[in-house]
N, CA, C and O atoms as CSV, one atom per row, in Angstrom:
chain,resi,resn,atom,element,x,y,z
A,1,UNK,N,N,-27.741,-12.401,9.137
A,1,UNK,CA,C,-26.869,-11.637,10.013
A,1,UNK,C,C,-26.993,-10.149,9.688
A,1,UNK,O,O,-27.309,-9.700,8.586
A,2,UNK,N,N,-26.712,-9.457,10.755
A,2,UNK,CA,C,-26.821,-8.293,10.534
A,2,UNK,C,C,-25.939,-7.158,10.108
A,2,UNK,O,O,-24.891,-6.941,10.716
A,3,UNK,N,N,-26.318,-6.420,9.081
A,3,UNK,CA,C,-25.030,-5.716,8.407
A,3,UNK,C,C,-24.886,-4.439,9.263
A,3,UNK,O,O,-25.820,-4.065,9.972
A,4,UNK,N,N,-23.606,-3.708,9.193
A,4,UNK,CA,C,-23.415,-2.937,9.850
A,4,UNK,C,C,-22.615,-1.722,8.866
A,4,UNK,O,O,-21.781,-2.062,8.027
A,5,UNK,N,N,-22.978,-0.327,9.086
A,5,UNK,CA,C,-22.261,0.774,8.080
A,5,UNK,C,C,-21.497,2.042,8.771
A,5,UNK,O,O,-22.306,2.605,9.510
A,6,UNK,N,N,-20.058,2.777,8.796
A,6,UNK,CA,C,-19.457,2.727,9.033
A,6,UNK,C,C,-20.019,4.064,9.174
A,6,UNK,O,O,-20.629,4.446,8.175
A,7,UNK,N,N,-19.958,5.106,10.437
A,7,UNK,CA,C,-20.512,6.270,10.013
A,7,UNK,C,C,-20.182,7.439,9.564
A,7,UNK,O,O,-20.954,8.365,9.318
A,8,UNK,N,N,-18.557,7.415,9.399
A,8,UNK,CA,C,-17.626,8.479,8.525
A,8,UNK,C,C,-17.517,8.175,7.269
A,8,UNK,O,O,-17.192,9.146,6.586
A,9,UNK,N,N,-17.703,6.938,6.537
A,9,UNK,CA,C,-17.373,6.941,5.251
A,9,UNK,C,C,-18.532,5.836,4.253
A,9,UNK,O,O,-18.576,5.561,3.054
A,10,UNK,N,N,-19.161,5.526,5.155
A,10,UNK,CA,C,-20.629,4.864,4.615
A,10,UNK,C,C,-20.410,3.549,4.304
A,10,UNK,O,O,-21.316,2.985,3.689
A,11,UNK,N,N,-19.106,2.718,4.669
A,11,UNK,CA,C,-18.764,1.566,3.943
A,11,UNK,C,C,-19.433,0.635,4.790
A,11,UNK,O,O,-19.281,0.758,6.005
A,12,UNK,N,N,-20.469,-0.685,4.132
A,12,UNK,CA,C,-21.279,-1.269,4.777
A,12,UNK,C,C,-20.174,-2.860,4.863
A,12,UNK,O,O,-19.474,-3.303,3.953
A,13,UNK,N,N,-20.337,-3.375,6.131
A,13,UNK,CA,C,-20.082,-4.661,6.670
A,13,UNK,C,C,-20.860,-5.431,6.149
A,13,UNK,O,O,-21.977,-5.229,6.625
A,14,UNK,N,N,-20.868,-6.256,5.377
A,14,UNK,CA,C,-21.646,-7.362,5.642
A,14,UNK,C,C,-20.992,-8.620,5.620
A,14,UNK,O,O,-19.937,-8.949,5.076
A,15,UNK,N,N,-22.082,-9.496,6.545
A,15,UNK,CA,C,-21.270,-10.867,7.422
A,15,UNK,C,C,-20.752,-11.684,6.347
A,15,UNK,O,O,-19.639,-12.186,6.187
A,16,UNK,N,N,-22.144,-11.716,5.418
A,16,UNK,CA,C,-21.857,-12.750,4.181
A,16,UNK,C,C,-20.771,-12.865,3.619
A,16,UNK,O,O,-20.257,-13.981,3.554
A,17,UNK,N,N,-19.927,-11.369,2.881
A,17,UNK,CA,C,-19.040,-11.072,2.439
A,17,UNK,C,C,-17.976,-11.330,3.446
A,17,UNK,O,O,-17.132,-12.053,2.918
A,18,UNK,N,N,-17.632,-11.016,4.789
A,18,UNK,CA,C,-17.131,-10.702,5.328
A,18,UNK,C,C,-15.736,-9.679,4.644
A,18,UNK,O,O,-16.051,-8.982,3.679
A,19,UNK,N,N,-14.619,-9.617,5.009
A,19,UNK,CA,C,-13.746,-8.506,4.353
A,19,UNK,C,C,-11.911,-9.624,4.667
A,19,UNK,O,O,-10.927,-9.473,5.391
A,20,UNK,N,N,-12.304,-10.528,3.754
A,20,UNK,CA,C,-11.311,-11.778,3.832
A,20,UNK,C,C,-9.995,-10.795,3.398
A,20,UNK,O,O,-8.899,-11.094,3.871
A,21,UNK,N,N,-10.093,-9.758,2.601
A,21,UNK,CA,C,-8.601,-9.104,2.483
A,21,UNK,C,C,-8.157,-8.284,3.296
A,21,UNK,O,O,-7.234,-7.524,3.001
A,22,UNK,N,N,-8.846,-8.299,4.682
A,22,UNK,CA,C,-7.936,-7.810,6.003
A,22,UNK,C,C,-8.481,-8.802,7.271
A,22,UNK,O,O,-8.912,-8.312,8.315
A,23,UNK,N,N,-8.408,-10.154,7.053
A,23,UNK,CA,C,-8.492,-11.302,7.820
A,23,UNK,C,C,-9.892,-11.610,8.734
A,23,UNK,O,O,-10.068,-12.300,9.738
A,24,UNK,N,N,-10.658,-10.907,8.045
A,24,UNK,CA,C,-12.203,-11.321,8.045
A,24,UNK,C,C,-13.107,-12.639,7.141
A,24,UNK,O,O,-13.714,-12.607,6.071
A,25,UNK,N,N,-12.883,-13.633,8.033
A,25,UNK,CA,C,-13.601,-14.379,6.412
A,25,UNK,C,C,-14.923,-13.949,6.302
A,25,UNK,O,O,-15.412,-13.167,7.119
A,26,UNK,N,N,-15.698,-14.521,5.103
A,26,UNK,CA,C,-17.238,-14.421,4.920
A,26,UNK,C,C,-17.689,-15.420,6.292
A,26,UNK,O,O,-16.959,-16.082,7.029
A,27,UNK,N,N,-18.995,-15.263,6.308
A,27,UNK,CA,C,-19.863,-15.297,7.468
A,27,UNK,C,C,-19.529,-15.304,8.939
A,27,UNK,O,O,-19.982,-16.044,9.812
A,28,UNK,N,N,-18.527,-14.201,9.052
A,28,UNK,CA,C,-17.929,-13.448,10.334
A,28,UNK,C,C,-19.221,-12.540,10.646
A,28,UNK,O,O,-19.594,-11.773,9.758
A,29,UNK,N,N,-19.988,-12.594,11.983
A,29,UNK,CA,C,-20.525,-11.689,12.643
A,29,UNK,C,C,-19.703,-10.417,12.928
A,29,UNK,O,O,-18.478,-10.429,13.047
A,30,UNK,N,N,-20.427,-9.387,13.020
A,30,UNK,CA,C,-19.439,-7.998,13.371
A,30,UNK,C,C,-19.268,-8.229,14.562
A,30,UNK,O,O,-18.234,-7.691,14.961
A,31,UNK,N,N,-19.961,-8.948,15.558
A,31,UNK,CA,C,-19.826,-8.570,16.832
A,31,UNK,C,C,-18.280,-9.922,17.007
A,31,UNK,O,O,-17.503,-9.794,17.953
A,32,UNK,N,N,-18.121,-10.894,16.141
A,32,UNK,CA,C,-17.171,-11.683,16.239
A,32,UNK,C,C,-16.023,-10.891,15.288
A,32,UNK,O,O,-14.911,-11.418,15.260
A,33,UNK,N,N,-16.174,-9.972,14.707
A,33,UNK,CA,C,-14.373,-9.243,14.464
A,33,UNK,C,C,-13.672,-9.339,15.539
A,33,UNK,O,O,-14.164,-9.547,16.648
A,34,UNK,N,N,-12.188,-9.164,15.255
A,34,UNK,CA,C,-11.559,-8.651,16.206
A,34,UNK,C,C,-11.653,-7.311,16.584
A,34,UNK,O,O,-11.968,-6.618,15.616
A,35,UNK,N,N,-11.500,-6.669,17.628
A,35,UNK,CA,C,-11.633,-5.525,18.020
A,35,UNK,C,C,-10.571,-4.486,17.812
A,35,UNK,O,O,-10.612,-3.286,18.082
A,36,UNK,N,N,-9.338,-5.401,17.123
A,36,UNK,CA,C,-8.078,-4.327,16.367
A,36,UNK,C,C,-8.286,-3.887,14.483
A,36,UNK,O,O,-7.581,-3.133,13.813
A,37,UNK,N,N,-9.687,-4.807,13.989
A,37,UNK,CA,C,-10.371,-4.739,12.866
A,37,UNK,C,C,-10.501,-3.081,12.377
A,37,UNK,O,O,-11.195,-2.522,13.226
A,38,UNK,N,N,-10.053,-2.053,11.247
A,38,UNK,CA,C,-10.299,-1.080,11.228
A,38,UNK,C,C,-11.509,-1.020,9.760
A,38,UNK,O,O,-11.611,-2.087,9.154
A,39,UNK,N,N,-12.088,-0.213,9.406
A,39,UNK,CA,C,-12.982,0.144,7.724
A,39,UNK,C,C,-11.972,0.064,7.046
A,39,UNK,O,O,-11.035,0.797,7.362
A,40,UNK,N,N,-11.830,-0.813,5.936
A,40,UNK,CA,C,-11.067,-1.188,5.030
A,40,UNK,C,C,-10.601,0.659,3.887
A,40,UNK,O,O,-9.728,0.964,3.074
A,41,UNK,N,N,-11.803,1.378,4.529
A,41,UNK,CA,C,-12.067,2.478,3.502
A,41,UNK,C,C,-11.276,3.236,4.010
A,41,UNK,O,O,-10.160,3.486,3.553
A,42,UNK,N,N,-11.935,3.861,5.386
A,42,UNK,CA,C,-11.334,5.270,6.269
A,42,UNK,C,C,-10.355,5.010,7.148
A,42,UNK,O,O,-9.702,6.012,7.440
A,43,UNK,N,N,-9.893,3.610,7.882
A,43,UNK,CA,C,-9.389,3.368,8.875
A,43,UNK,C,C,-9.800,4.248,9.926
A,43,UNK,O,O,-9.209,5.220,10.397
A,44,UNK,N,N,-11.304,3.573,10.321
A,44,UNK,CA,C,-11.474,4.189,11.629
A,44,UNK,C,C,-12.241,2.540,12.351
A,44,UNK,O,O,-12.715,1.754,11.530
A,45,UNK,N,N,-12.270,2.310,13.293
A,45,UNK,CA,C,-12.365,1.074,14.270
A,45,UNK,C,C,-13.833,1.024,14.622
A,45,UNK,O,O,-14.592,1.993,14.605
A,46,UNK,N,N,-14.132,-0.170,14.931
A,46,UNK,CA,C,-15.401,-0.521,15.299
A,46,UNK,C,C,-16.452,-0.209,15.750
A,46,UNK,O,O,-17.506,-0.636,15.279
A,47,UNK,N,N,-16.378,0.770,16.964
A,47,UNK,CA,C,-16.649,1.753,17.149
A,47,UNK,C,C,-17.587,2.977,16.226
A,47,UNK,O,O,-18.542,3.638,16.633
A,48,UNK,N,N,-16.990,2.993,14.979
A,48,UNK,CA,C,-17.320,3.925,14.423
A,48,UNK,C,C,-18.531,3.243,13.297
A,48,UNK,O,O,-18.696,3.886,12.260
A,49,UNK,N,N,-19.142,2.307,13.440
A,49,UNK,CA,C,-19.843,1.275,12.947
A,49,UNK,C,C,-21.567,1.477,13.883
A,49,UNK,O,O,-21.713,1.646,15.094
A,50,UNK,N,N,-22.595,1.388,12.873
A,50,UNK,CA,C,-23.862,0.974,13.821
A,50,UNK,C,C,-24.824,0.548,12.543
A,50,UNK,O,O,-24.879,0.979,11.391
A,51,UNK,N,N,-25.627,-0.578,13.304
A,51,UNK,CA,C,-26.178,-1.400,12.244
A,51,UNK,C,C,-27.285,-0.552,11.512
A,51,UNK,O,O,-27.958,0.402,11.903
A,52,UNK,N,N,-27.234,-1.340,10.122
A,52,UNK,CA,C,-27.496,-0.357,9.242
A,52,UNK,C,C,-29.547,-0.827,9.135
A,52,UNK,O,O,-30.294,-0.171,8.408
């Protein structure tokens, strides 16, 4: 799957991991987040994401 990195604060997505401590489990596709999902880092939204 494809990882994705955040482009204000460099924090990389990846599916494997997913980000289970804001209701992402591991092997969540980015394109399957929810779309209210923000960067655990900067709080900025999906959007602000392109694969790395």
């Amino acid at each position: 799957m494809q990882k994705y990195v955040c482009d204000v604060c460099s924090y990389v997505y990846d599916p494997e991991a997913g980000d289970p401590e804001n209701g992402v489990q591991p092997g969540t596709a980015f394109e399957d987040i929810p779309d209210s999902w923000l960067c655990p880092i900067c709080g900025e939204g999906k959007a602000a994401f392109s694969k790395e």
